[in-house]
C-alpha positions in Angstrom: 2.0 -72.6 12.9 0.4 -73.5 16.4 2.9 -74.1 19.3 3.0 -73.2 22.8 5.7 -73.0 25.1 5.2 -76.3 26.7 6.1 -77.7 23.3 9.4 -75.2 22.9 10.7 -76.2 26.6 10.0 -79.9 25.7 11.7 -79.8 22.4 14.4 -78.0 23.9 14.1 -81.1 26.7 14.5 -83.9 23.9 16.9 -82.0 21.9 19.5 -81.7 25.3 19.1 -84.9 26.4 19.0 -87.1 22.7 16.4 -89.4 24.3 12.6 -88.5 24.2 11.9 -90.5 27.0 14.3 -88.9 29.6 13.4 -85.6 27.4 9.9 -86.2 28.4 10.7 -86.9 32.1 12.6 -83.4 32.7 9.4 -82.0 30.9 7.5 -83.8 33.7 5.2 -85.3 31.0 4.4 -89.0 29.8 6.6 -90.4 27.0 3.3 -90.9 24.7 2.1 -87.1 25.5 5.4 -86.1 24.6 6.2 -87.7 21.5 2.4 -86.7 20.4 3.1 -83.0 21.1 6.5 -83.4 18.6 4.4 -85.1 16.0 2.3 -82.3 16.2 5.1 -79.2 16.3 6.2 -81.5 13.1 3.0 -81.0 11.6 2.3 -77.9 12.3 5.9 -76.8 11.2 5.6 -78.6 8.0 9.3 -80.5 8.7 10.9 -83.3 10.6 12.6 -82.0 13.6 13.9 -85.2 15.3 15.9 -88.4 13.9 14.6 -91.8 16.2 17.0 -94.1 15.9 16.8 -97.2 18.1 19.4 -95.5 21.0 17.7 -91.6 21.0 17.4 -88.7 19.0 19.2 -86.7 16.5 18.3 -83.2 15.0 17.5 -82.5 11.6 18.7 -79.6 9.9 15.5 -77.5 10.8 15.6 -79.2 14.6 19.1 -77.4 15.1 17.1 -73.8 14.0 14.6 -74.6 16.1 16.8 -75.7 19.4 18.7 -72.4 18.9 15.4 -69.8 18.6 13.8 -71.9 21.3 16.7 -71.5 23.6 16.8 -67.2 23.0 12.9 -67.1 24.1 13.3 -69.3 26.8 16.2 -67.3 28.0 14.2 -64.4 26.9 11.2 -65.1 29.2 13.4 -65.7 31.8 14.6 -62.5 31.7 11.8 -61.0 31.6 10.6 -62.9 34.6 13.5 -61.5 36.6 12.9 -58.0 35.4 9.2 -58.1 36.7 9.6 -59.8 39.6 11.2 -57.0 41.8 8.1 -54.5 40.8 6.4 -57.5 43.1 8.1 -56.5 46.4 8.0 -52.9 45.8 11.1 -52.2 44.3 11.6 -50.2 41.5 14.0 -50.8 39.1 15.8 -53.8 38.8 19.0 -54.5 36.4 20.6 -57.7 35.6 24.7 -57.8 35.5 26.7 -61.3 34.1 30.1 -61.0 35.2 33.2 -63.5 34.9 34.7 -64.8 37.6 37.9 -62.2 38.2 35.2 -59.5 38.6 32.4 -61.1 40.0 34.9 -61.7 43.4 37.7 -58.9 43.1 35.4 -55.4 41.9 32.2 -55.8 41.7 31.0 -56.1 45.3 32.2 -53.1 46.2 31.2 -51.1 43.1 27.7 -52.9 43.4 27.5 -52.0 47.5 28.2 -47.9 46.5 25.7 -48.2 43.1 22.9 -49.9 45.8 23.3 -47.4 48.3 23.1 -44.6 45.6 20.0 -46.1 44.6 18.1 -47.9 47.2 15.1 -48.4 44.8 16.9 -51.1 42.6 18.1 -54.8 42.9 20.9 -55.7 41.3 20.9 -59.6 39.5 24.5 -60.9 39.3 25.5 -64.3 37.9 28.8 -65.7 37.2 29.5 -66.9 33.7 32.6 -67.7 31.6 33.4 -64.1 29.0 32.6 -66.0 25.9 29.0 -66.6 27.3 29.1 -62.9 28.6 29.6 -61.5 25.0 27.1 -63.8 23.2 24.4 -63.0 25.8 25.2 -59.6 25.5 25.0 -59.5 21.3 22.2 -61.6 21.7 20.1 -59.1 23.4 19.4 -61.5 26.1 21.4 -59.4 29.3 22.1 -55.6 28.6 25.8 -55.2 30.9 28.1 -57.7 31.2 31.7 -57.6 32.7 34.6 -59.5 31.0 38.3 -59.8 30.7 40.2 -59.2 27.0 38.8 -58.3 24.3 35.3 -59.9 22.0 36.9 -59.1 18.4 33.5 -59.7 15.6 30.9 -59.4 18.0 28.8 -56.6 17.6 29.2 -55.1 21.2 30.9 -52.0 22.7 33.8 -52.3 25.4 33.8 -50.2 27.7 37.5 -50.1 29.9 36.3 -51.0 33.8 39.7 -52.4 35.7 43.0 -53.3 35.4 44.5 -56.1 36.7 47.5 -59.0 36.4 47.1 -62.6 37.1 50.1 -63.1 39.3 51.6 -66.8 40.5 51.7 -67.5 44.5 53.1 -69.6 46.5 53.4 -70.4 50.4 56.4 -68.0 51.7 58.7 -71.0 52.4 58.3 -72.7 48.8 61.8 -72.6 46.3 59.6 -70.3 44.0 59.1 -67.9 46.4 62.6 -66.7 46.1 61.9 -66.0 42.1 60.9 -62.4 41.0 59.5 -63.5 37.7 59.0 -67.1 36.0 57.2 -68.6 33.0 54.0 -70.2 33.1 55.7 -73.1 31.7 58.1 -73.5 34.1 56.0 -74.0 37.6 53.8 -76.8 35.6 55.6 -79.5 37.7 54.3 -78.1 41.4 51.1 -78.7 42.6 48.3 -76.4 42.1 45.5 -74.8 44.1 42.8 -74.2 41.7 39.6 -72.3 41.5 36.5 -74.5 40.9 35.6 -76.5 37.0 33.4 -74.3 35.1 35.3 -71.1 36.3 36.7 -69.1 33.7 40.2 -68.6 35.1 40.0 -72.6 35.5 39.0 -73.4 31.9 41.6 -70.6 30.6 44.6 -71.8 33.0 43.7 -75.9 32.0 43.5 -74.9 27.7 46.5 -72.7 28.2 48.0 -75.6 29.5 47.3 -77.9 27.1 48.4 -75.7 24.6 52.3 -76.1 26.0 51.0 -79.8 25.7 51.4 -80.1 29.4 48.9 -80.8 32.6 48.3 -79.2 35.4 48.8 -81.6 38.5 45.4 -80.3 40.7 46.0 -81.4 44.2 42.4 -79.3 45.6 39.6 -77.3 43.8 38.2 -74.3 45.7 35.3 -71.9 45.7 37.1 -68.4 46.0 40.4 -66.6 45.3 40.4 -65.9 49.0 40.4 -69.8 49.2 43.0 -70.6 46.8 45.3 -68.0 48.8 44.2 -69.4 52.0 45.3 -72.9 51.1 48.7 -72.1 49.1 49.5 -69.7 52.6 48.9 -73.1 54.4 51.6 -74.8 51.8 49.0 -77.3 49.7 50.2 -75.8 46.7 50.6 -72.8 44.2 48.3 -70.7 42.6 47.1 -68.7 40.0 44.9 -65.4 41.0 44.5 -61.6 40.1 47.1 -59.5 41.8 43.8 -57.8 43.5 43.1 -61.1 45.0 46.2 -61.2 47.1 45.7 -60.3 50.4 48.5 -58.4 51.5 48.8 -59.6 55.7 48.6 -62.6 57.2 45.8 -65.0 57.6 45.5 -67.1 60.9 48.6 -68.4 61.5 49.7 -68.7 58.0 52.4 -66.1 56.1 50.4 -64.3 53.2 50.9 -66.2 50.3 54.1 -64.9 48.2 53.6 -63.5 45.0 56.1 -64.0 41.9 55.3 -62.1 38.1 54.2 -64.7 35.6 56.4 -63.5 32.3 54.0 -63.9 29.7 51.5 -61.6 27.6 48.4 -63.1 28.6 49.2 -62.8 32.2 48.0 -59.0 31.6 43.7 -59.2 32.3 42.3 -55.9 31.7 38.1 -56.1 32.6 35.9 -54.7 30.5 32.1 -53.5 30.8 30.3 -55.0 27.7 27.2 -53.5 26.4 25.4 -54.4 23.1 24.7 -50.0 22.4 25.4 -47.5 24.7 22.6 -45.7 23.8 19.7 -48.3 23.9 20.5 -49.1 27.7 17.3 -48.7 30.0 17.9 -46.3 32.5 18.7 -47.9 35.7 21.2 -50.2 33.5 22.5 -47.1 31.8 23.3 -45.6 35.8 25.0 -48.8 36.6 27.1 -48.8 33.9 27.7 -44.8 34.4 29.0 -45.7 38.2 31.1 -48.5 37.0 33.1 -46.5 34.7 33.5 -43.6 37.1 34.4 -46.3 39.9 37.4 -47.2 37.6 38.8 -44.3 37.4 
């Protein structure tokens, strides 16, 4: 089999986009050189990979194996890009943390800031992603700690406990729900929320669970923070939905901190937890990190 990884990242290309040509153009080569280059990975594959139809491309059987190894070495070499490129400017050691949202702007910068000044001779990657994508990475072998909230029953990780926290409703100090000590989720679907961005995990989870009472949430503004979203219900745009850690607990320019009221349901509970695919197979600055985590938690 002869392939390089032009012909993985274009194939990859084709595969996102069902279209060779605009497959070819994010590849930043001509349609002809492209669909040469797939008759070739054909050949030398021995199998069809692609389906052209008159409106694109579908994936054969052996295209969908292909699109998923091709996407773990591409994420793979990116990786390992990231890991080497510190060594460049000097530093050290160098680890590389996924976190979801909850602890990526409520724990972590603070547990990061005391593991960086422990160890000035590392850099620290964090990137925000959704748990689901934490603990596939993670069993994947493609990131060695992530943080995420509940639990990843089947996946072959270890959990390690990191922080416990509630997601908590909140509302501007003057609203009707303000005066209520505890309330169902179901129950507060008729106000207007303050949301934290699409793509966000506490977004996705509060829209599904949702749509799961068959109801919709009636979005009046989207935000890039939990400091945002209690900064906009304090000024009365709506209610929210944060981690009780995100509540700030004075106020905040002229506004009354925002009010908080217990949400009466099971889920409400959001225990983080550090996710590791073996304890014991950590490198060692990733092995420290997760060392100060845990005794940060306690």
């Amino acid at each position: 089999m002869h392939y390089d990884l032009t012909d993985l990242r274009l194939f990859v290309a084709i595969a996102e986009a069902q279209n060779l040509t605009r497959g070819a153009e994010q590849a930043h080569l001509a349609p002809s050189s492209a669909s040469h280059r797939m008759r070739l990975l054909e050949d030398s594959l021995g199998t069809p990979l692609l389906l052209r139809q008159a409106r694109g491309v579908t994936l054969t059987r052996a295209g969908e194996v292909l699109l998923r190894h091709s996407r773990q070495v591409l994420a793979q070499l990116e990786q390992m890009h990231a890991d080497l490129a510190p060594f460049a400017s000097g530093v050290h050691g160098h680890v590389t943390l996924w976190a979801n949202t909850h602890a990526t702007h409520s724990f972590l910068p603070d547990d990061l800031a005391e593991f960086l000044r422990r160890h000035p001779q590392v850099s620290v990657t964090l990137a925000e992603h959704t748990s689901p994508e934490i603990v596939t990475a993670v069993a994947r072998g493609e990131i060695e700690i992530g943080v995420v909230a509940g639990s990843a029953q089947g996946a072959e990780v270890v959990m390690l406990p990191y922080r416990t926290d509630r997601l908590v409703l909140i509302t501007p100090s003057t609203h009707p729900l303000a005066k209520t000590a505890r309330t169902r989720f179901s129950a507060v679907l008729d106000h207007p929320f303050v949301m934290l961005h699409a793509g966000s995990a506490i977004h996705t989870f509060t829209m599904n669970t949702a749509a799961t009472l068959g109801r919709h949430i009636n979005v009046r503004i989207q935000v890039r923070s939990f400091e945002a979203v209690c900064r906009m219900v304090s000024a009365g745009v709506g209610i929210g939905l944060v981690p009780r850690s995100a509540v700030p607990g004075s106020a905040t320019d002229e506004h009354e901190p925002p009010t908080m009221v217990e949400l009466d349901e099971d889920w409400a509970q959001r225990d983080l937890q550090i996710c590791v695919r073996r304890t014991e197979s950590l490198s060692g600055f990733a092995a420290t990190l997760v060392s100060t985590l845990v005794d940060r938690s306690r």
